[in-house]
Every structure is written in structure tokens, then in C-alpha cells.
N, C-alpha and C positions, 0 to 999 in steps of 0.2 A: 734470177732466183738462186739465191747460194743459201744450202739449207745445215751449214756449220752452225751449233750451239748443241745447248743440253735438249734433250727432246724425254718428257716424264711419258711414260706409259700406262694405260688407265688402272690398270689392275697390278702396276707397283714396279718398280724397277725403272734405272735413268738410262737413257742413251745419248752419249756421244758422240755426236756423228761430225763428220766434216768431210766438206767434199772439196774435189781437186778436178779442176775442170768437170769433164762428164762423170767421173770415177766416184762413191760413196763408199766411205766409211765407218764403219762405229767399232765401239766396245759398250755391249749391254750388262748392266751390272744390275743385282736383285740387292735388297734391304735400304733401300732409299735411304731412313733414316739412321739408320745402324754408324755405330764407330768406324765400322770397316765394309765398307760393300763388296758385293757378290760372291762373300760367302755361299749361298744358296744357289746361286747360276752364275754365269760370265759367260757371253757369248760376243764374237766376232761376227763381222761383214764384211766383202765387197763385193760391191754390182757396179752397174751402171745405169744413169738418167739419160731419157729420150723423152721427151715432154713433160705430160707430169706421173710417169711411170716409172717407176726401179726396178730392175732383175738381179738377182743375185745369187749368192752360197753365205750359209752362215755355218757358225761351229762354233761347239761350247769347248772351252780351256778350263786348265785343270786347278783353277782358282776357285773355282766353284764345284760342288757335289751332284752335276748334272754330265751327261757325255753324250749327246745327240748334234742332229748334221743336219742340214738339207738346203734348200732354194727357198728364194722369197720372190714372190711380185707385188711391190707397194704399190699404192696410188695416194698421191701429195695434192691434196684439197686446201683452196684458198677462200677461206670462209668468210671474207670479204668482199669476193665478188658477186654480182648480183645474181642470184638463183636463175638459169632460163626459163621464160613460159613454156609450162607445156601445152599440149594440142587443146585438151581440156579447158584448159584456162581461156585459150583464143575464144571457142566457141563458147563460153559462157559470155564472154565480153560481148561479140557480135551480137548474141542472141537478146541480152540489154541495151545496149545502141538500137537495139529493132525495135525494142519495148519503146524506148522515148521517143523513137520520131513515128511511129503509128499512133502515139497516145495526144503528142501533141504538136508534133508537126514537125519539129526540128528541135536537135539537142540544147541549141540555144534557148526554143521558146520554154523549157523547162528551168532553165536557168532564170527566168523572170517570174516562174511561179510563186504564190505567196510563200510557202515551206525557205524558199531563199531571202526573204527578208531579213530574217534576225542575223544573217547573214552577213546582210550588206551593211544593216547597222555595225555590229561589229567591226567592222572596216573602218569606220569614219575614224580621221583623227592618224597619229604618227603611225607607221606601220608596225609590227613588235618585230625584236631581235632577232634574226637567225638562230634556231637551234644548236649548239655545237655541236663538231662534227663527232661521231661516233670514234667511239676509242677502236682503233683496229686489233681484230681479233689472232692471236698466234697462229701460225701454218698447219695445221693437220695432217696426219697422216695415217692410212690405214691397208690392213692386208687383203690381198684379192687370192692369191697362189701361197699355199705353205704346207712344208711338208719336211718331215721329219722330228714330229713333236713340236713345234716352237708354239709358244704359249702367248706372245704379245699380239695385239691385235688396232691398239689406235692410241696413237703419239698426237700431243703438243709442245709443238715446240715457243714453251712457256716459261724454261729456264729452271735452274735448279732448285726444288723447292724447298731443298733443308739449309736449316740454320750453320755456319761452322762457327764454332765459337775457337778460340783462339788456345792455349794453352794454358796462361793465367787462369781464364776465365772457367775455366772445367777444373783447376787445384782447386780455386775459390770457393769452386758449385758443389763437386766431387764429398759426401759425408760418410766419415770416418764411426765407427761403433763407441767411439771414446767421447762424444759430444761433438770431436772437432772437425775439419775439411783435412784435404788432404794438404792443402799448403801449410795448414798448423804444423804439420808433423815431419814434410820437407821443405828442403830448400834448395829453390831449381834451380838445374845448371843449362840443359840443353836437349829440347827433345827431336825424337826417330832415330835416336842414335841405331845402330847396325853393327854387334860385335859378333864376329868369331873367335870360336875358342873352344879350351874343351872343360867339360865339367868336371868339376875339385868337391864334389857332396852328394849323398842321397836327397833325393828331392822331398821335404817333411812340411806337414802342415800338423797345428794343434788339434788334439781329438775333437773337442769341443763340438765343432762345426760341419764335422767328417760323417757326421749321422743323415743320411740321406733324408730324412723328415726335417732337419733344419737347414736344408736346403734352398731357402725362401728368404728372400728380404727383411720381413718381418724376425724372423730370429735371429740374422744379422745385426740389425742397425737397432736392436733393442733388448738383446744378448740379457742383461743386468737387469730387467724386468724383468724379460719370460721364462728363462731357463738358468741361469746364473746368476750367482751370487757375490757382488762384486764387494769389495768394501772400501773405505775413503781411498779416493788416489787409486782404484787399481782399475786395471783396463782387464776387458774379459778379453779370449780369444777374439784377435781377429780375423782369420780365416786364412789367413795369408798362404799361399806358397813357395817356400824358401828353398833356396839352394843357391852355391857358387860355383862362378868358372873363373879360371886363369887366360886369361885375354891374346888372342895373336895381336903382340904389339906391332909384329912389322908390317901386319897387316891394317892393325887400327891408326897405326902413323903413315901409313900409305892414301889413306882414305881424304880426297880433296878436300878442302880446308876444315878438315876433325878440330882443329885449334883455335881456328881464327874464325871460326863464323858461323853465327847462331847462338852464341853463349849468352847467357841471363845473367851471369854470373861469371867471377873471375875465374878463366877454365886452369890456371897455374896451382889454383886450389887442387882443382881436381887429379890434374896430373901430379901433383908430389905426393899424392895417396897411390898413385898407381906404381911411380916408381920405388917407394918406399918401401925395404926389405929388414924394416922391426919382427921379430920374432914373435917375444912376448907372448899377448894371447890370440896373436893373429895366425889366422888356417894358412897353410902352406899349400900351394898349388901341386899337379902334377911336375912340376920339375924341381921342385925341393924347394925353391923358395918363395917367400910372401910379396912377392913383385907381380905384377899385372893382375892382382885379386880383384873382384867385383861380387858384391854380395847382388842378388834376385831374389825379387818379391814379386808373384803374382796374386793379386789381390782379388778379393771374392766377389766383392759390387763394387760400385765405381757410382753410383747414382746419386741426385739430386735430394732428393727424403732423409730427412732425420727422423728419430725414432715417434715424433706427432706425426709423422704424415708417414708412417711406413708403407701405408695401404694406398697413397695417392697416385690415381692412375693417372695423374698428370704427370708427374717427376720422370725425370729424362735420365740417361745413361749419359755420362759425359768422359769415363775412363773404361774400359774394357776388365770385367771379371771373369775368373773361370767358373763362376755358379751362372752367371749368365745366358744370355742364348743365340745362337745366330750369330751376325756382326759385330754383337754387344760383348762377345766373349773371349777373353784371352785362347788365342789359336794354338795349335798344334798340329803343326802342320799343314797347316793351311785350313782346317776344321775345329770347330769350337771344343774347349776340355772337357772332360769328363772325368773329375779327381773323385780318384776310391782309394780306399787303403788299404795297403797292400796286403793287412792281416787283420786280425781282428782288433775289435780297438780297448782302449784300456777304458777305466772308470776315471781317473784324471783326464778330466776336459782341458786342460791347459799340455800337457804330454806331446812333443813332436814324434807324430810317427811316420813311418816313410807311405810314401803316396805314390799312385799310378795316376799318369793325366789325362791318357784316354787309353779306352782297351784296342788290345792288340800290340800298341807299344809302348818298347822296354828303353826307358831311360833312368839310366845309373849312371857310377863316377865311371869318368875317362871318355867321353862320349863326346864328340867334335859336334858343335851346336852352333847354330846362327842364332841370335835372340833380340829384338829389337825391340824398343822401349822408350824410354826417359831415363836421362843421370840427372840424379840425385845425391844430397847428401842429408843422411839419415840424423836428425835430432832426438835424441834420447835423453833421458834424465827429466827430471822432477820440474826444470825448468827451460826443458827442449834445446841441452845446448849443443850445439852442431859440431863445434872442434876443428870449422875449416880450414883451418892455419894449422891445424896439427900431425902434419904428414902420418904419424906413428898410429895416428888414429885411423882405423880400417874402414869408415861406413861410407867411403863411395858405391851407390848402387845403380842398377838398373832396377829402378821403382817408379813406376808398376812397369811392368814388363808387359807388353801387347800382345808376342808370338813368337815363339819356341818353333826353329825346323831343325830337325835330326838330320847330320848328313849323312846320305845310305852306303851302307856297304856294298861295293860295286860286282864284290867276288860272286855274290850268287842273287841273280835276279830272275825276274818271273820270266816266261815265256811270251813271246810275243812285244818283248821290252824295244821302244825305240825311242825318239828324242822325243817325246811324249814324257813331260813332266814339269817341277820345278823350279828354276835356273838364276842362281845369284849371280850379279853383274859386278864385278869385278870395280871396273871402271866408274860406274855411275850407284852403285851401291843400291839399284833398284833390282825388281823381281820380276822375271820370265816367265811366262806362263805357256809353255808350248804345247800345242799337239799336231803329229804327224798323221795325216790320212796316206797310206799309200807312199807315192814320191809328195804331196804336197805337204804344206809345214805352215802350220798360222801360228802367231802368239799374240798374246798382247803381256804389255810391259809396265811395269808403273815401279815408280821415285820410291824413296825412300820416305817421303814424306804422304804418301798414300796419294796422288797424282796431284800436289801442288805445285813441282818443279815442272812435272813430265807425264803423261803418258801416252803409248802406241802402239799401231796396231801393225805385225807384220802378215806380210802372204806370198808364200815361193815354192820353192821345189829342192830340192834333195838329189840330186845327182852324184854318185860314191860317196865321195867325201866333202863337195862343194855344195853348200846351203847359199842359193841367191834370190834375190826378190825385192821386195819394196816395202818400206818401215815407212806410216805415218801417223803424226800428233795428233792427240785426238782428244776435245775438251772437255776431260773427267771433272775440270774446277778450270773456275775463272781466271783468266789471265795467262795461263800454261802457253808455250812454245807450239810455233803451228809450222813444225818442220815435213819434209819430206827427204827420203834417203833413198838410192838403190844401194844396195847393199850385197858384200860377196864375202860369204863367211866359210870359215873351213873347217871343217871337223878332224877331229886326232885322225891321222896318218891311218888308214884301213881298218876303220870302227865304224864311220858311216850313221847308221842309225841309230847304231849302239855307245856312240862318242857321249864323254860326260865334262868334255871340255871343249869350249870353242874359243876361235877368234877371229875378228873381223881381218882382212885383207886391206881396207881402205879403197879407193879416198876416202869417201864416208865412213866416219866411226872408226878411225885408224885405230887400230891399238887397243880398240874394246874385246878383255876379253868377259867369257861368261866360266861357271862352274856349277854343273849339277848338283841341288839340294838334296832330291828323290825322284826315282819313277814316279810317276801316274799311275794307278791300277789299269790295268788292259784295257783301252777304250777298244769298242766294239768297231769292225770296218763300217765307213760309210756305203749304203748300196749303190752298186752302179744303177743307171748314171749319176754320179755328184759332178756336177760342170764343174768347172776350174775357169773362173774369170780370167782371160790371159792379163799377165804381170809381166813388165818391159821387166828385162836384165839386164845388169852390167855385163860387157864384154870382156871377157878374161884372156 
């Protein structure tokens, strides 16, 4: 019985699990249907199977808005096999075997009573088909032991139930407040690209839309009905959130094949906008010149409904907005936005004012950002012409933009701060999600591509400055890599807990390193006792 695949949970949320001999696996993720999973939770496992029973520890990561810990004991039912009789059953049976041979002497002589006639008639003649055989039912699974808040309580392992539509497929779907989709208005180059860089703008969205009562779909995607007054050829506000960065080129030319793979489009286009240092009316970056610019747009709804069906609660999310909610909504920080502006607003509904994207945090110009998205190139004018041969022309963008993380200032952190948080990867250009209980360290990891290429679960220990343990694949999406690693990683030279860079030692993972995005807010200690499933080391 190997019980690797996606396993749905009844009351919402997927688990990937995969097991490695006796050993079990997962990374549990919340919003099933969402652009982006476990937004709302993420939680880790490993136990172990002895029959059809699992022990374990789990822990939520800081991928999601939950911070709880504790043990699990499943029980893995095969609801294929036949039910056992119970005692009950025996003596009902008995006690009717009694009834027919005191009534007529022998089981058989019942079997030639008249009531059996229509019976035997029926019989005459070919015999009928065999029934086909029963479709087998998925593997089940359910909790006996749990503790520490967890909230799932019975899996089948039934497979993924959401649709993923492709990238085309969502510009296509994706409707614009202008009448059009969003592929009208772009034209695609490459998406989940991952830049770093630092910001060259205040972050500004049009008043229009900024009024928290037209915060709703409906006065999105029908703008020029309900509340504005559009006239021939003009497009109302669209919601947008704008701003630029100046790009770390060494970094974005360092990034495995950034060039050569993935592109829709001819990426030579895109790169002579990048390299291009026309003046003109193009923004000049923090280092004085108009080379490595990228305009950003995060955009307000991303959905399926045109302005006839604003209200249809069928229409799906297929691109991530920051008026959204949950998984469906451009992140910051790994939590969905929450744009307010930042003063009061003007009586000009079309007026860029500067904008906050969730409270608490402050992003202005000069501010070193990771942002990942889709490039694009922006079509503008009367007859959408794009200008991609025209290096001088500045509208390469990240459009839309999916999530915005601030890298934190390391000089002054919270109390109780350790490798609890989370962690860009350098190497594979995916995202860390760690937290440390004590000496112990889980993460789980995932691609660039939101666990298309990759994702996995780690689980180890933390001794001074030596993080070691064991990294495994784990099948977020179909077809993903089913690796296993021991792993010996080292933190900066006497930082330990408080290191904001690591790197792998090898064999495994030679050469990967990571670099801290942000702490985690203080996860609270797990209470003793939290077992610690033992994890083989590498020998150093």
C-alpha cells in the first residue's frame, strides 16, 4: 500500500503526501480552489505507518496565517474491503436457518416451495451477463489522536479536485473594465518570472476605485454604468496598482535559463527594453539611469464576468487582485492586500494617489523587493500597438503582478526572532517557508511556478550553526519530481538561529544557497512533550 498522491480533505484544504518506505509525508495546504494555496494554513508532517495506522508531529509554516503544532494518529481505511460481520449479524443469521428448518424441514425443502417458482422460471433460457465489477473506491483516511488545534479530520485520496487552466487560458478568460480580456490589452512574454530589485516610485492607484464601497466587482467590471461617466473611446479607472523597480540584472541574468525557457514570445524583444538607456520620457531608476526599468501593475480583479454577469456566482478568479480575497488576491507578504490611500482622496476619480498595501507596512521608493508575476508587454494607443521592436519604448512590465515581499531590515528585529520565517532560494528561485521549534526546523518549499517544477517538505535540527535533516518531494501538482535528500546546511559563521543566509554543504544540493525575505511574527513554543520523529543525518 503506498499511499503517495493528492489526498482532499472533507471540509477543504489538499494534502500531499508521499511516503518513503514506512516514513509519511505531507504539506497540507487551505483554499483548494484559490490562485494561490495556503494562504489561510500550511501545515507539515512526518510519522510513521505500522499497519494501517500513522503516528506522527505536524506544524503549521509561515506560508499561511495559522501557528499551531502537535501529534497525529491516523487510521487508513480501505473501503473496498468487505465490511466484517458482526456478533449481531451471526445470530440473526442462525436464528433464520432455525426458522426454515423447524418450518420445513430442511433449507432445501424451502427452496422448492411455490414462492420459488417465478424463480426458476426466470432461469430458463441463456443465463444474463455478470454485473460489472464495482468501480474501486479511493483509500480513506481518518483521525483517532490530535492535538494541538488541527482541524482536518477525513481524507480521500481522490486526487486533485481543481481545474488548472494554463496561462493563455486565464489572459483569454481574465475581463478587463474596458469590455476587453486581459490578453486584449497584453502581449505575453513569460510567466512566474521572480525579480529582485529595488523600488524607483511611490506606489499610486486612480481615486476612482479607492473608495472602500466600490470595493466589489460590480463597480469594477461595470465602472461606466454605475458610477462613471465614460465617453467614446475612454476607459474609466481601472484599479490598477502601479509602481517601478530597477531590476538586479546580475541577479536576474544569473537565474537558470531567465532567456532561453518558457518564453511565448521572442524574449530579445524584452531584453532590449531592459538594456535600453533612452532618456526621453522614460523614469530613471535609483542609479541614475533608465536601464533595468520594469513598470508593475497589480490589478484589482482578475475574474471571469463581464459587466452582464458581474453578479454571477459562477465566474471563477483566474488572475490574482488586490480587492480580492484569500488565495485569489495579490500578496504582500505572503497575506492578501489591503490598499488604502494614504490621505484623503481627491474629487478627480481618474487622479493617481499614493497608496498603502496592507497596514502596518511601509513601502516607498528605494526599498529592495522581490515581486513575482508575468512579463509583459504593455499595448497602448487607440489601436493597442505594443512597440516590441522598439527598445526606446519603456513598457516592459510585470503585469499583473501576483506578490510583492519587502526584504526586512535585519538591524532591528523582534525578540524571540530565529530561522522562523520566509526564505528565497537563490538557486532554484523557489520559496522557504521555515519554522524552528526549539533545535527542531521544518519547512516546506515550493517552485517558482507555485509547485509545478517542485515541492518539499523538510525536517531536522539546528545545532550552533549546522542545520541537517532530510528534504522530501511532495506532490503539490501532477507530475512533480519525487526526490529525497539528506541534507547539511550551514548558517552564517556564529548567528545560528538568528542567520539570514544559508548554504547547502553538499552532496545533496551542492551550491544552493537561501536568503531571508522576512521573520515570521513570534510563533508561540510548542508544549512539551512535542516528539520529534527521529530523521537519519548526514555525517559530517
Amino acid at each position: 500500500m503506498d499511499l503517495t498522491g493528492i489526498w482532499p480533505e472533507r471540509n477543504g484544504g489538499i494534502y500531499a503526501i508521499r511516503q518513503t518506505g514506512q516514513d509519511i509525508w505531507w504539506a497540507g495546504l487551505s483554499d483548494t480552489y484559490a490562485f494561490r494555496r495556503g494562504v489561510t494554513w500550511t501545515n507539515v508532517f512526518h510519522g510513521t505507518i505500522s499497519g494501517n495506522t500513522i503516528k506522527g508531529s505536524w506544524i503549521d509554516v509561515p506560508r499561511g496565517a495559522t501557528a499551531n503544532g502537535g501529534v497525529l494518529e491516523l487510521l487508513i481505511v480501505d473501503p473496498n474491503l468487505p465490511k466484517p460481520v458482526s456478533p449481531g449479524q451471526l445470530k440473526q443469521l442462525a436464528e433464520h436457518i432455525a426458522r426454515l428448518q423447524s418450518g420445513n424441514g430442511s433449507i432445501s425443502d424451502a427452496a422448492q416451495s411455490p414462492s420459488a417458482e417465478p424463480m426458476q422460471k426466470k432461469q430458463n433460457g441463456p443465463p444474463p451477463p455478470p454485473p460489472p465489477p464495482p468501480t474501486p473506491r479511493p483509500l480513506q483516511m481518518v483521525t483517532r489522536v490530535v492535538t494541538g488545534g488541527f482541524g482536518g479530520s477525513q481524507w480521500s485520496r481522490s486526487g486533485d479536485p481543481a481545474a488548472h487552466l494554463d496561462i493563455t487560458q486565464r489572459f483569454n478568460s481574465a475581463r478587463r473594465n474596458d469590455d476587453g480580456s486581459m490578453h486584449d490589452h497584453l502581449k505575453m512574454y513569460k510567466d512566474c518570472v521572480v525579480m529582485i530589485g529595488i523600488t524607483a516610485s511611490a506606489f499610486t492607484s486612480q481615486a476612482g476605485l479607492l473608495w472602500p464601497f466600490r470595493h466589489n466587482y460590480p463597480d469594477f467590471i461595470d465602472a461606466c454604468n454605475r458610477w462613471r461617466s465614460c465617453g467614446f473611446n475612454e476607459d474609466p479607472p481601472d484599479g490598477d496598482v502601479d509602481f517601478d523597480i530597477q531590476v538586479d540584472r546580475a541577479a536576474l541574468d544569473a537565474q537558470p535559463g531567465i532567456w532561453t525557457e518558457r518564453w511565448l514570445n521572442n524574449p530579445a524583444q524584452f531584453l532590449a527594453k531592459l538594456d535600453d538607456q533612452t532618456r526621453d520620457a522614460n523614469l530613471a531608476g535609483p542609479d541614475g539611469t533608465t536601464a533595468n526599468m520594469l513598470h508593475c501593475e497589480a490589478i484589482m480583479y482578475g475574474r471571469t464576468g463581464g459587466a452582464d454577469h458581474a453578479n454571477d456566482p459562477n465566474m471563477l478568479t483566474v488572475l490574482p487582485g488586490w480587492a480580492d480575497t484569500g488565495g485569489d488576491s495579490v500578496l504582500i507578504n505572503g497575506q492578501p492586500a489591503a490598499v488604502t490611500p494614504v490621505g484623503p482622496l481627491p474629487p478627480d476619480t481618474d487622479a493617481h494617489v499614493p497608496v498603502n498595501l496592507r497596514p502596518g507596512i511601509s513601502l516607498g521608493e528605494r526599498q529592495r523587493v522581490r515581486v513575482s508575476g508575468f512579463f509583459a508587454i504593455d499595448c497602448h494607443g487607440v489601436f493597442g500597438d505594443c512597440n516590441e521592436d522598439d527598445a526606446a519604448a519603456h513598457n516592459a512590465e510585470i503585469h499583473p503582478v501576483y506578490a510583492i515581499d519587502i526584504f526586512q531590515d535585519f538591524t532591528n528585529r523582534a525578540p524571540g526572532a530565529n530561522l522562523s520565517g520566509v526564505w528565497h532560494c537563490v538557486t532554484d528561485l523557489g520559496t522557504y517557508y521555515l519554522r524552528q521549534n526549539s533545535q527542531e526546523v521544518w519547512w516546506f518549499g515550493i517552485s517558482q511556478d507555485d509547485g509545478v517544477s517542485f515541492a518539499n517538505v523538510f525536517h531536522g535540527t539546528l545545532q550552533a550553526d549546522l542545520l541537517t535533516g532530510r528534504s522530501i518531494d511532495v506532490p503539490v501538482r501532477p507530475g512533480a519530481p519525487e526526490n529525497t535528500a539528506d541534507l547539511s546546511i550551514t548558517c552564517e559563521v556564529g548567528r545560528g538561529g538568528l542567520a539570514t543566509k544559508l548554504a547547502s554543504n553538499g552532496p545533496a544540493w551542492g551550491g544552493y544557497q537561501w536568503e531571508k525575505l522576512y521573520d515570521s511574527p513570534p510563533f508561540p513554543s510548542m508544549p512539551d512533550p512535542f516528539p520529534i520523529v527521529p530523521v537519519p543525518h548526514p555525517t559530517t
